[in-house]
N, CA, C, O and CB atoms as a CASP TS submission, in Angstrom:
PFRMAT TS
TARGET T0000
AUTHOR 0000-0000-0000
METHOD Language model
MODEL 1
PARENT N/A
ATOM      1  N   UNK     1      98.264  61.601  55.163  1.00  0.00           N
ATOM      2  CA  UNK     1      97.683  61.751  56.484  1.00  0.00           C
ATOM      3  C   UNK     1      98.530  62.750  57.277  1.00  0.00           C
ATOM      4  O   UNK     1      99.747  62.833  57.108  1.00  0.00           O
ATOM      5  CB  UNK     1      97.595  60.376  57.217  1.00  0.00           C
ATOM      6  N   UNK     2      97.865  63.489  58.129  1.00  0.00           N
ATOM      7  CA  UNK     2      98.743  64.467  58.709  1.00  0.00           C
ATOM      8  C   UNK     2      98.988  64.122  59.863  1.00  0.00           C
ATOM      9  O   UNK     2      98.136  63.562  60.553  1.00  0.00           O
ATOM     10  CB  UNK     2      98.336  65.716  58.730  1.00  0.00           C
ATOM     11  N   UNK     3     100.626  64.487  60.441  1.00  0.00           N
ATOM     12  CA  UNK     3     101.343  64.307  61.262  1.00  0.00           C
ATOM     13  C   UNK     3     100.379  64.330  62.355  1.00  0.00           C
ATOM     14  O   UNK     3     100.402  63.172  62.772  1.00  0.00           O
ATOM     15  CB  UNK     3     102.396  65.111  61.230  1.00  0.00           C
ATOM     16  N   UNK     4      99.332  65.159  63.234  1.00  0.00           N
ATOM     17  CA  UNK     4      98.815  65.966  63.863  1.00  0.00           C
ATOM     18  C   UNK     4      97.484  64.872  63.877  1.00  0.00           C
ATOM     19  O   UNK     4      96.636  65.132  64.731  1.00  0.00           O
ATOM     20  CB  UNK     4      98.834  67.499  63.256  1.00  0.00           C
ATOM     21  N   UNK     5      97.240  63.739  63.055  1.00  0.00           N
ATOM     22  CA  UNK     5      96.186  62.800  63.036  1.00  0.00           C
ATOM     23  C   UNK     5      96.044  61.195  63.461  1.00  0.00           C
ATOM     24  O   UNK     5      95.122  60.398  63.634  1.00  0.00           O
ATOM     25  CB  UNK     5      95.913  62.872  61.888  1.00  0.00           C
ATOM     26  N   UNK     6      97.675  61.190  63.537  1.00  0.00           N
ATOM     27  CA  UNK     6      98.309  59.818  63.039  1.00  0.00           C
ATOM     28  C   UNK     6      97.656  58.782  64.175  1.00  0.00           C
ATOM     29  O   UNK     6      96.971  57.808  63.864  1.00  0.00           O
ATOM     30  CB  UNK     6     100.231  59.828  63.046  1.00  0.00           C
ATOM     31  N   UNK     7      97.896  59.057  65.167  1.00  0.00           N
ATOM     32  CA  UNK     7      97.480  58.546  66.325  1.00  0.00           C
ATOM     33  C   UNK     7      96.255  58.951  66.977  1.00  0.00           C
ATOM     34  O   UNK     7      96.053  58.746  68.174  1.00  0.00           O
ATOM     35  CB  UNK     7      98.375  58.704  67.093  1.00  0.00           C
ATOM     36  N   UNK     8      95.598  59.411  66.358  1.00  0.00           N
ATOM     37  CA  UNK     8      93.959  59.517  66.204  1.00  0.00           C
ATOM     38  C   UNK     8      93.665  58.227  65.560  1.00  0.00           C
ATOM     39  O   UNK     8      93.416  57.165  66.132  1.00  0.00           O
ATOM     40  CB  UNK     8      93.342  60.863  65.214  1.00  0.00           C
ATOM     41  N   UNK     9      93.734  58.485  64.129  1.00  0.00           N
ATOM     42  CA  UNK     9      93.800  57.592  63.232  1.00  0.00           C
ATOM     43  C   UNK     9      93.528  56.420  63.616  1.00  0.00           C
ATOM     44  O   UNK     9      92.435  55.856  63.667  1.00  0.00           O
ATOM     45  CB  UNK     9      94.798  57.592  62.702  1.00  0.00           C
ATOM     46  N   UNK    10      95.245  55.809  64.075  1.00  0.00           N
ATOM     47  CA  UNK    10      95.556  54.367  64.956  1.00  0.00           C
ATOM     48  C   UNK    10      93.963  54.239  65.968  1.00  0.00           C
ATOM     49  O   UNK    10      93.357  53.171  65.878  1.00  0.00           O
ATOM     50  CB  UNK    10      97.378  54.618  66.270  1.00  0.00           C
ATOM     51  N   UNK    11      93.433  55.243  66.794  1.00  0.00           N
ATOM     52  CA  UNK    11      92.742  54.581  68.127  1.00  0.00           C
ATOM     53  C   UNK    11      91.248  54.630  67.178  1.00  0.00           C
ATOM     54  O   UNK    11      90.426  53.788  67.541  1.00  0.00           O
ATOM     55  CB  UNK    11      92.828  55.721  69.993  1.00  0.00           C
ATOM     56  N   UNK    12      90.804  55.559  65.965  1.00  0.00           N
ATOM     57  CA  UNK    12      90.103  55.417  65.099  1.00  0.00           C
ATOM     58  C   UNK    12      89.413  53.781  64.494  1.00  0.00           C
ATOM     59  O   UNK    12      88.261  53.352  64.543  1.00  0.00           O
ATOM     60  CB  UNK    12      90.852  56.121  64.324  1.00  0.00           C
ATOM     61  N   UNK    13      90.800  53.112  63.889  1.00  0.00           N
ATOM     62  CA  UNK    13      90.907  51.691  63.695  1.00  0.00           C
ATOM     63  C   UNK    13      90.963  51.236  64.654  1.00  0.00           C
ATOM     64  O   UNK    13      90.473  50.240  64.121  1.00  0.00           O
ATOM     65  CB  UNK    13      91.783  51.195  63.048  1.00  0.00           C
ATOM     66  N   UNK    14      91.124  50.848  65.961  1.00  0.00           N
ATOM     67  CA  UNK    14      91.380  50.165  66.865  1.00  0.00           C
ATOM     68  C   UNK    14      89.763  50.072  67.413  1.00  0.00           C
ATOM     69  O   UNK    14      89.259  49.073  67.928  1.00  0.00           O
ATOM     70  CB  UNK    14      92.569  50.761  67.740  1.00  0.00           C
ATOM     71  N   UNK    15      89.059  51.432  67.153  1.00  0.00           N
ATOM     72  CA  UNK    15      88.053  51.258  68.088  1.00  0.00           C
ATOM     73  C   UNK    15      87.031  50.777  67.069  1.00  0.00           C
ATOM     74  O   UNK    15      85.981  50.322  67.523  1.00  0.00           O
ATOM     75  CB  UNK    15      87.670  52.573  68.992  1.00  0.00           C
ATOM     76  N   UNK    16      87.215  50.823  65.637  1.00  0.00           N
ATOM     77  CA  UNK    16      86.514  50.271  64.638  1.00  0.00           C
ATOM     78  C   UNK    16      86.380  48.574  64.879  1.00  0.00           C
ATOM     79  O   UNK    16      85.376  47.871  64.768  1.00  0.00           O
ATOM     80  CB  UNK    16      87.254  50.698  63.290  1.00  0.00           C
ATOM     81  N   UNK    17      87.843  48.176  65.267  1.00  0.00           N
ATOM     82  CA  UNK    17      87.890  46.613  65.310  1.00  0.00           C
ATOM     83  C   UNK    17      87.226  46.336  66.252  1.00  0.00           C
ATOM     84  O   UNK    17      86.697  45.236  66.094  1.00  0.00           O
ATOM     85  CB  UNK    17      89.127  45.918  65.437  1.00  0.00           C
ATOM     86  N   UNK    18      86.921  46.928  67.429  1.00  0.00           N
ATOM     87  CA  UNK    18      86.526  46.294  68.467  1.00  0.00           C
ATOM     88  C   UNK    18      85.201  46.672  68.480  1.00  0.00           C
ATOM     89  O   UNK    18      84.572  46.082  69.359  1.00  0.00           O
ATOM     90  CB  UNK    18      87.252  46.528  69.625  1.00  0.00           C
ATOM     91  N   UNK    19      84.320  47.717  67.589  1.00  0.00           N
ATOM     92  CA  UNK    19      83.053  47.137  67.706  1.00  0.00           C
ATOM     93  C   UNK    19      82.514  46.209  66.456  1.00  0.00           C
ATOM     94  O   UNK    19      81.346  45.850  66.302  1.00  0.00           O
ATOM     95  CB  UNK    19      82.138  48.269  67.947  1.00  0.00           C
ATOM     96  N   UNK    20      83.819  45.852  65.453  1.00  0.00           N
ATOM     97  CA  UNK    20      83.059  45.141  64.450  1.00  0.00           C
ATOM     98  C   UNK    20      83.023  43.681  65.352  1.00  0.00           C
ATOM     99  O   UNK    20      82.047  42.933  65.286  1.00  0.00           O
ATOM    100  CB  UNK    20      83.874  45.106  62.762  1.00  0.00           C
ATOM    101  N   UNK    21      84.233  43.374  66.213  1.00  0.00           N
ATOM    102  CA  UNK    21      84.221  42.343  67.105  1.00  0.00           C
ATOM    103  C   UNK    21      83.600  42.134  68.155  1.00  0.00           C
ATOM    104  O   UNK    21      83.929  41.083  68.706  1.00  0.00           O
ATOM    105  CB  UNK    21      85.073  42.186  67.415  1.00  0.00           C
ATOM    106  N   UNK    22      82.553  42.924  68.834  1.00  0.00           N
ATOM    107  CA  UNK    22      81.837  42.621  69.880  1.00  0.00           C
ATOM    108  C   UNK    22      82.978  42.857  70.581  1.00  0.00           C
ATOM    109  O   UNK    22      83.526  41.756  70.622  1.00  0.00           O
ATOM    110  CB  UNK    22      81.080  41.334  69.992  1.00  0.00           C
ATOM    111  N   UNK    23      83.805  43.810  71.281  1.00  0.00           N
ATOM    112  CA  UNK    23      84.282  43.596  72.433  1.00  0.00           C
ATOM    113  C   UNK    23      83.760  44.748  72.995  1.00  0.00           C
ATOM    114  O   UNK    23      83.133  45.594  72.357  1.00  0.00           O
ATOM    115  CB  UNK    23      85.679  43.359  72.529  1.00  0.00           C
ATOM    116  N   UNK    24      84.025  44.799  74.259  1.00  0.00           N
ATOM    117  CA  UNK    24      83.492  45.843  75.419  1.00  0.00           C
ATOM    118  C   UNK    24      84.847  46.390  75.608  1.00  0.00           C
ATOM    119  O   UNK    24      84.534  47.576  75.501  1.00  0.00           O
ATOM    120  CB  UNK    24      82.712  45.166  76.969  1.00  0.00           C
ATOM    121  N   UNK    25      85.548  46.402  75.718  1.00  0.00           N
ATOM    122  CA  UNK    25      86.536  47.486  76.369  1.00  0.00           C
ATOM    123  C   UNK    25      88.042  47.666  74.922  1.00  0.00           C
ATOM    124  O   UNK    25      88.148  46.829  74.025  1.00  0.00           O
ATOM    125  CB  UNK    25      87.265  46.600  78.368  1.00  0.00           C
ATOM    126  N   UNK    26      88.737  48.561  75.015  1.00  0.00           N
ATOM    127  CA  UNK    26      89.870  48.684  74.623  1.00  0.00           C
ATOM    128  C   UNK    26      90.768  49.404  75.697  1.00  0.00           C
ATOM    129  O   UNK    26      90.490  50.244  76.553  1.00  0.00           O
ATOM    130  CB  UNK    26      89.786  49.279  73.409  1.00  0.00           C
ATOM    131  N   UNK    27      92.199  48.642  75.274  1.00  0.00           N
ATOM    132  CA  UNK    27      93.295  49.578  76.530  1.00  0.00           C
ATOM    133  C   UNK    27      94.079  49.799  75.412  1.00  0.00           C
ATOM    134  O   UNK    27      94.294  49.158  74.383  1.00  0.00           O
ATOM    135  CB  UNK    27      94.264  48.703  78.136  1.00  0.00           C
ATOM    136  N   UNK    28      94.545  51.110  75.964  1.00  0.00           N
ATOM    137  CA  UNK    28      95.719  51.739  75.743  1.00  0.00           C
ATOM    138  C   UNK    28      96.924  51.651  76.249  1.00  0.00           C
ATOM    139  O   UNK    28      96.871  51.768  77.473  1.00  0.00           O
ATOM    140  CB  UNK    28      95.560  52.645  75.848  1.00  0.00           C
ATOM    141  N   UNK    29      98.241  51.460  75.756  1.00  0.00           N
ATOM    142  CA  UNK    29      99.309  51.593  76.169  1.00  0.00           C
ATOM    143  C   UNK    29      99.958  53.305  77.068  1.00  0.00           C
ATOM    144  O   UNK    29      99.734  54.458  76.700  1.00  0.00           O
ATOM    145  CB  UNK    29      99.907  51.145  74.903  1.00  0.00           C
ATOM    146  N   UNK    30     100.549  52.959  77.950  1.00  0.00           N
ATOM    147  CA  UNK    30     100.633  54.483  78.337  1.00  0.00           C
ATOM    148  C   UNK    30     101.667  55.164  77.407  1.00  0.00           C
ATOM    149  O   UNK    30     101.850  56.371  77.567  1.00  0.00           O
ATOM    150  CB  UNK    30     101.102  54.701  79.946  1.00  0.00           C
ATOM    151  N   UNK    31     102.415  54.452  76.372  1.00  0.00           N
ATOM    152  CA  UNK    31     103.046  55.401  75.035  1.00  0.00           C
ATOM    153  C   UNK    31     101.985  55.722  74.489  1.00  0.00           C
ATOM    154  O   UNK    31     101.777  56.918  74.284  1.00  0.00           O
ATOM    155  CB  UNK    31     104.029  54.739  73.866  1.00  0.00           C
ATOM    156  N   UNK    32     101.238  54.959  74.190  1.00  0.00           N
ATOM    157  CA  UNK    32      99.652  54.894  73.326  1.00  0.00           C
ATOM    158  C   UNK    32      98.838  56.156  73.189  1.00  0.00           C
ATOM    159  O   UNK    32      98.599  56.937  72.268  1.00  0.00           O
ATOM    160  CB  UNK    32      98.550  53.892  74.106  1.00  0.00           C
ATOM    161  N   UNK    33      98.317  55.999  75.175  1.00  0.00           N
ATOM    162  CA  UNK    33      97.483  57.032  75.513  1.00  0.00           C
ATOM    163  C   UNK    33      98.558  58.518  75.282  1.00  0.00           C
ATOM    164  O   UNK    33      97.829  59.365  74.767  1.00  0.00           O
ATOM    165  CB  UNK    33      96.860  56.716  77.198  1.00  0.00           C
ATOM    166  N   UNK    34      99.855  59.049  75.459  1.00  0.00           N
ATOM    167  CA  UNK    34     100.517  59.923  75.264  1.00  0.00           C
ATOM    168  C   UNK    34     100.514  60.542  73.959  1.00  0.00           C
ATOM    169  O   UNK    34     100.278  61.708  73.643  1.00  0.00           O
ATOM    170  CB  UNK    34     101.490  59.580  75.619  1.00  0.00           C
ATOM    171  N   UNK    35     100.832  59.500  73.237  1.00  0.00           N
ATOM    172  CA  UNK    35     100.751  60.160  71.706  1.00  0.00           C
ATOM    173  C   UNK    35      99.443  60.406  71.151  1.00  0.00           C
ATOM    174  O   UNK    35      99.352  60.941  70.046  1.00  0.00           O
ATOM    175  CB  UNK    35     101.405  59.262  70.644  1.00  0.00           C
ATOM    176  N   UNK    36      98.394  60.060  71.825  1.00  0.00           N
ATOM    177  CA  UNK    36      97.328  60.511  71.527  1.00  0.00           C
ATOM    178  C   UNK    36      96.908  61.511  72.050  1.00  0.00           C
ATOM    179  O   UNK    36      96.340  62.397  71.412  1.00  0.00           O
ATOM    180  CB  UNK    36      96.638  59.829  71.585  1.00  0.00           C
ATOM    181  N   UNK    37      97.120  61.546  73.351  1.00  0.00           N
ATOM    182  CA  UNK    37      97.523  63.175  74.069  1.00  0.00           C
ATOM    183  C   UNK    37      97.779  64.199  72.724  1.00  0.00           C
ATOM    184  O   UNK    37      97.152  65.008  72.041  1.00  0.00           O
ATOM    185  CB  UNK    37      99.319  63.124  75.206  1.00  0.00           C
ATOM    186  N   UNK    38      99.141  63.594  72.823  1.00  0.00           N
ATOM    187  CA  UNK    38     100.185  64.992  72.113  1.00  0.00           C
ATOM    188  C   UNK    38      99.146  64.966  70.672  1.00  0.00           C
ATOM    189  O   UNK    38      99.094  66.080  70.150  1.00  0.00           O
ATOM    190  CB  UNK    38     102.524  64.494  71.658  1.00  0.00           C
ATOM    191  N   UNK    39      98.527  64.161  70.132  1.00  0.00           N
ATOM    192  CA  UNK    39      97.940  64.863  68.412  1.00  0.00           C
ATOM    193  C   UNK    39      96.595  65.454  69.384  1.00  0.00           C
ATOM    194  O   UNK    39      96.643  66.642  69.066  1.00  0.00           O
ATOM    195  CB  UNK    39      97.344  63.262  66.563  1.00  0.00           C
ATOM    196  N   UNK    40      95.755  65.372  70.096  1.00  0.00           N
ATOM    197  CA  UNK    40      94.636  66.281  70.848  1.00  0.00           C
ATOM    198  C   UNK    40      95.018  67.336  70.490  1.00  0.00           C
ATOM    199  O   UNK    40      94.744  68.015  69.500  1.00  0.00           O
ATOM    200  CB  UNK    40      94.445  66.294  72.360  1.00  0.00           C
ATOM    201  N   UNK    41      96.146  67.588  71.918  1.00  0.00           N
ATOM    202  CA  UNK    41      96.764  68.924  72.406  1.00  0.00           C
ATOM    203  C   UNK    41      97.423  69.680  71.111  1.00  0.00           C
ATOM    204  O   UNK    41      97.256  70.898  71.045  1.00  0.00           O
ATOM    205  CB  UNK    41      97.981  68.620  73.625  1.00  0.00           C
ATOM    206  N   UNK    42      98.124  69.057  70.137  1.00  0.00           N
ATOM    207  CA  UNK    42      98.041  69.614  68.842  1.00  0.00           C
ATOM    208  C   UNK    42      97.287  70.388  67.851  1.00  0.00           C
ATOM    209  O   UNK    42      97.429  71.476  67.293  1.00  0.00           O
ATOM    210  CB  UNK    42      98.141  68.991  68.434  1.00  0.00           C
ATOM    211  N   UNK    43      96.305  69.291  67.833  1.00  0.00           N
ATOM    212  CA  UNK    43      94.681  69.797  67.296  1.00  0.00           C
ATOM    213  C   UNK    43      94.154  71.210  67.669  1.00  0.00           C
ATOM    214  O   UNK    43      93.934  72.233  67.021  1.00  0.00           O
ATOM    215  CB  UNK    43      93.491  68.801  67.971  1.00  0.00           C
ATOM    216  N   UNK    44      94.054  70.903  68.799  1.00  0.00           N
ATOM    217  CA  UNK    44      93.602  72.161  69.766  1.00  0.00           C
ATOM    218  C   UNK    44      94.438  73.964  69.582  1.00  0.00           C
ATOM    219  O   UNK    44      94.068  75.137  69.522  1.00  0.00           O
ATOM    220  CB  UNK    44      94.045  71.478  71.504  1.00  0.00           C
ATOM    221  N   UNK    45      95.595  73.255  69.556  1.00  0.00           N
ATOM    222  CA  UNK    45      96.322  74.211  69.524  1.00  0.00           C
ATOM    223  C   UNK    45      96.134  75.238  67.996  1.00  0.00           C
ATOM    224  O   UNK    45      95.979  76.446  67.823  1.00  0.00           O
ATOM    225  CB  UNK    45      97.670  73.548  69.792  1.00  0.00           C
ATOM    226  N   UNK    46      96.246  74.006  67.031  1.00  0.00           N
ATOM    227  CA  UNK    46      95.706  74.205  65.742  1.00  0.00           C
ATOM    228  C   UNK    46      94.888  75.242  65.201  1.00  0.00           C
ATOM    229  O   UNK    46      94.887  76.222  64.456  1.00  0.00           O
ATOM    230  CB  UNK    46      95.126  73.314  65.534  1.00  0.00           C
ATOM    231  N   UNK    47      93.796  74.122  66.383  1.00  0.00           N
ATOM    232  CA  UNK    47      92.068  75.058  66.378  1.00  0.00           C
ATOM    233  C   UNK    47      92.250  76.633  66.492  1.00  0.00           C
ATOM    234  O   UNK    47      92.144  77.455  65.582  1.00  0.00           O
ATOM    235  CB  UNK    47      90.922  74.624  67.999  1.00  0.00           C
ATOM    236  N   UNK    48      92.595  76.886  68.026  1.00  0.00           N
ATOM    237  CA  UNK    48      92.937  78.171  68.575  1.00  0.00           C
ATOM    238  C   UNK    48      93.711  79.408  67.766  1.00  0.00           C
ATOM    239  O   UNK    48      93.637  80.634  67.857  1.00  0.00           O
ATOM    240  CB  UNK    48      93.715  77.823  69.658  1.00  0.00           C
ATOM    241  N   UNK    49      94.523  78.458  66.891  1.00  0.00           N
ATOM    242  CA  UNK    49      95.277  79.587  66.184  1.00  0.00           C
ATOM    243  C   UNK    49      94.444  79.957  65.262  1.00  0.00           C
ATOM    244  O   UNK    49      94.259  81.162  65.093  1.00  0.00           O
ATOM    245  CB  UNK    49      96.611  79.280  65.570  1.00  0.00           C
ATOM    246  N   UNK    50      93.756  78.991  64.462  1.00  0.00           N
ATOM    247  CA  UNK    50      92.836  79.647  63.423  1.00  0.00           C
ATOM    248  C   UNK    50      91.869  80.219  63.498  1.00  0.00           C
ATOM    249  O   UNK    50      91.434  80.856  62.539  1.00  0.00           O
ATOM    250  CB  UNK    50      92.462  79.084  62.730  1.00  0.00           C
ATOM    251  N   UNK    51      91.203  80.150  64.757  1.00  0.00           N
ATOM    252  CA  UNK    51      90.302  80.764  65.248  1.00  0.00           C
ATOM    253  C   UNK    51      90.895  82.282  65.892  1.00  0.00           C
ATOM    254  O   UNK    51      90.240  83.315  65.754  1.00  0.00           O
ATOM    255  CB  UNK    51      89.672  79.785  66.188  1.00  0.00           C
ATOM    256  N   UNK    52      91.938  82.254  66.454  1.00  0.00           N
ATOM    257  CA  UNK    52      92.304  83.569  66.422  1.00  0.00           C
ATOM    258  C   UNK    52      92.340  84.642  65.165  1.00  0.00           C
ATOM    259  O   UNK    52      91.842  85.767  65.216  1.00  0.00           O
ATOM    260  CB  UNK    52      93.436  83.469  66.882  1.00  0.00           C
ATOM    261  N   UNK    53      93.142  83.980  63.834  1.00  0.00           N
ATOM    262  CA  UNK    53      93.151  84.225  62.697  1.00  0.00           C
ATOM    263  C   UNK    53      91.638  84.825  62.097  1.00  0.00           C
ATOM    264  O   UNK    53      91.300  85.943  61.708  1.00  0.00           O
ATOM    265  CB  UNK    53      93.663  83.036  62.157  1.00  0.00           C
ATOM    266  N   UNK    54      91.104  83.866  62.187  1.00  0.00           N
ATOM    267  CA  UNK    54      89.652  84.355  61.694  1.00  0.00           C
ATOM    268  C   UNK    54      89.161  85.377  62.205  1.00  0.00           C
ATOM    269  O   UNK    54      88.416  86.138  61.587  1.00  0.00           O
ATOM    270  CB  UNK    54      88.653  83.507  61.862  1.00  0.00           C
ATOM    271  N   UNK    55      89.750  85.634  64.210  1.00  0.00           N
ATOM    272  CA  UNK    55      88.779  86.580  64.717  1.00  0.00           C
ATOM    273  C   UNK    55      89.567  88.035  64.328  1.00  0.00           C
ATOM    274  O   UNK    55      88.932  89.069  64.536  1.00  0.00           O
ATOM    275  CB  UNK    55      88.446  86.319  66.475  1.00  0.00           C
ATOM    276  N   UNK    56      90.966  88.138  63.755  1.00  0.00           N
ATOM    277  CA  UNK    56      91.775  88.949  63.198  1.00  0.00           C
ATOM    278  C   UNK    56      90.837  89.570  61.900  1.00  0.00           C
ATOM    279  O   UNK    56      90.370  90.698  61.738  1.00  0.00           O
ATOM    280  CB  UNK    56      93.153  88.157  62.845  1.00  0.00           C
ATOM    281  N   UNK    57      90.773  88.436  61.118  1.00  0.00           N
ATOM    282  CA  UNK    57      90.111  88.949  59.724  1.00  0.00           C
ATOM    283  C   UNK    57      88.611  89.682  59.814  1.00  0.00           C
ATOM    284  O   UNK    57      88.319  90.607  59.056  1.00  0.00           O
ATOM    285  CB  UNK    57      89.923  87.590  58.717  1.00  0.00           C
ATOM    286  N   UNK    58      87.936  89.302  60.558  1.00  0.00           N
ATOM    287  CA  UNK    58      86.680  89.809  60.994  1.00  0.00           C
ATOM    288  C   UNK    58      86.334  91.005  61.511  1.00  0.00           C
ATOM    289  O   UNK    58      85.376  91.763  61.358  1.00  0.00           O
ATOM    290  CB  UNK    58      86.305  89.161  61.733  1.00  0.00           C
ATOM    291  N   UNK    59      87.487  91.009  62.267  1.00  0.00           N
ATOM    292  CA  UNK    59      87.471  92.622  62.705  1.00  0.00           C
ATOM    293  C   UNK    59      88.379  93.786  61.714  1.00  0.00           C
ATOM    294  O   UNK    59      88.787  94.770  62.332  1.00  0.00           O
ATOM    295  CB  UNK    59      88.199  92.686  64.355  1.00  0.00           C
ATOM    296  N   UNK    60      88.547  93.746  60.941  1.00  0.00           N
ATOM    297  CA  UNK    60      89.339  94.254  59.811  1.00  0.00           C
ATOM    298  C   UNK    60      88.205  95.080  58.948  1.00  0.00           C
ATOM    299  O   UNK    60      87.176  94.619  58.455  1.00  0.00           O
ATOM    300  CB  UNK    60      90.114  92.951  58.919  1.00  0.00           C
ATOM    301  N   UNK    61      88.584  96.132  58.916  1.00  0.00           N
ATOM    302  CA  UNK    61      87.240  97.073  58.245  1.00  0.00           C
ATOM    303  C   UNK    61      87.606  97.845  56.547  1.00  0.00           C
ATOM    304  O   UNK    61      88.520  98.536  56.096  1.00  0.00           O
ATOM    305  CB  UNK    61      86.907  98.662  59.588  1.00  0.00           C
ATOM    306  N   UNK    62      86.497  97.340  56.079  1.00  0.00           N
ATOM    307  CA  UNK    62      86.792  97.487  54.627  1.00  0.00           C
ATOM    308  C   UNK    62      86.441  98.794  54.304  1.00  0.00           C
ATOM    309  O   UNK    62      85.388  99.181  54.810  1.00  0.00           O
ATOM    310  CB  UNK    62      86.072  96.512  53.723  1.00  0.00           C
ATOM    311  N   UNK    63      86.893  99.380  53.772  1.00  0.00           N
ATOM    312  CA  UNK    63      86.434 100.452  53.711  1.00  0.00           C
ATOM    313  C   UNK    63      86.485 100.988  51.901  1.00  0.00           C
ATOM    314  O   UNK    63      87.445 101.064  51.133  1.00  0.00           O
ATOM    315  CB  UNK    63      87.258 101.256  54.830  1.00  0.00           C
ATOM    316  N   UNK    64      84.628 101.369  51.639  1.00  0.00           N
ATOM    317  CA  UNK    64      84.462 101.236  49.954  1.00  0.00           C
ATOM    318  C   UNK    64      84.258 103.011  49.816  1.00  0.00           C
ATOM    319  O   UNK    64      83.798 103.804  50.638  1.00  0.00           O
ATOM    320  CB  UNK    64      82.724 100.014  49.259  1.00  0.00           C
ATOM    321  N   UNK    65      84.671 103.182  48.767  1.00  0.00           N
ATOM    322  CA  UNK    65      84.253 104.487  47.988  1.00  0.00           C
ATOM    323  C   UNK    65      83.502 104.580  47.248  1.00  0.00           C
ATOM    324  O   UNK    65      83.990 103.859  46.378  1.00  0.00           O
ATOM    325  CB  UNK    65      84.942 105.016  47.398  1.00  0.00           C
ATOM    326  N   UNK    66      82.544 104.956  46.828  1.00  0.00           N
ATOM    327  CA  UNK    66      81.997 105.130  45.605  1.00  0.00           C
ATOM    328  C   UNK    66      81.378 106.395  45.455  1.00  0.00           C
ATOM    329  O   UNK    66      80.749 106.873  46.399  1.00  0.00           O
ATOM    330  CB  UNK    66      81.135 104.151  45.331  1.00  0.00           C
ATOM    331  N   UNK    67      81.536 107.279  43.853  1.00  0.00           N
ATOM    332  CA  UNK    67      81.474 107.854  43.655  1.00  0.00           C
ATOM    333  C   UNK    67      80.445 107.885  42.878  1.00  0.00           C
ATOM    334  O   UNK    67      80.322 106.761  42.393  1.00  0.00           O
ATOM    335  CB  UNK    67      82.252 108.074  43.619  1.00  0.00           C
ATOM    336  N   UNK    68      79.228 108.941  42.314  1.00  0.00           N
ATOM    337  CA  UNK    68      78.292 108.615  41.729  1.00  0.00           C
ATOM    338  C   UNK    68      78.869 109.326  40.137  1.00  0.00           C
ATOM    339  O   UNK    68      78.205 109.051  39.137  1.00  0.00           O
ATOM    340  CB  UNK    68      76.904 109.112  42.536  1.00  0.00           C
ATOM    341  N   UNK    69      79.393 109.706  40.077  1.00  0.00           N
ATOM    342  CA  UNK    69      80.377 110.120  38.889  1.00  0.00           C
ATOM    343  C   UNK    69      78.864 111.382  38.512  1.00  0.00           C
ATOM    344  O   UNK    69      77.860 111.666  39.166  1.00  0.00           O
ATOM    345  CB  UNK    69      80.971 108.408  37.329  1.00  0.00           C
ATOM    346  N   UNK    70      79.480 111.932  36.925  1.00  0.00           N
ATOM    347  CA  UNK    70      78.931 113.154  36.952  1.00  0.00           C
ATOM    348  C   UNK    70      77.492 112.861  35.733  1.00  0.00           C
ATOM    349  O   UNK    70      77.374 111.825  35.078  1.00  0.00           O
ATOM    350  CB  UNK    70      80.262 114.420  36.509  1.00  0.00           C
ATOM    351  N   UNK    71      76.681 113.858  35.684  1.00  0.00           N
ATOM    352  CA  UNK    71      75.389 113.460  34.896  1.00  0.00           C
ATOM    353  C   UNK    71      75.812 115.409  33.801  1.00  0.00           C
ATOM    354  O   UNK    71      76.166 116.561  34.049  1.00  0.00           O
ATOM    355  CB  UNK    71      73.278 113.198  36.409  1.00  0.00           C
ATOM    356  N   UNK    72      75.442 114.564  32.676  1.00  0.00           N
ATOM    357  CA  UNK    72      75.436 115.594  31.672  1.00  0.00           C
ATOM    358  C   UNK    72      73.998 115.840  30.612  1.00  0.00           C
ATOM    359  O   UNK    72      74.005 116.725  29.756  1.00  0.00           O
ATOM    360  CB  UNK    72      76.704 115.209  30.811  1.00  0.00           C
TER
END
């Protein structure tokens, strides 16, 4: 599991239990809600970079030769 999920994960299961249990609400601890912050804001950050990456590769121009070679 990746570092960057972990506490996703955790509120993942947490929110699994509470609708296999009929409950209406879940709370978070304010360490809780933080570290779930910090893997978001991670994520995101994640996102952005690869999406920069991609918009790098995309604009990158290939450039082909071809020659029709000679006829005898």
């Amino acid at each position: 599991m990746d570092n960057f999920t972990y506490h996703i994960s955790l509120l993942n299961d947490r929110i699994r239990a509470m609708n296999q249990t009929h409950k209406s609400e879940l709370r978070l601890t304010a360490v809780e809600a933080n570290n779930l912050l910090s893997d978001i804001v991670s994520l995101l950050t994640q996102v952005a970079s690869l999406k920069q990456q991609l918009d790098v590769a995309n604009t990158q121009v290939v450039e082909v030769v071809m020659d029709g070679g000679g006829f005898k």
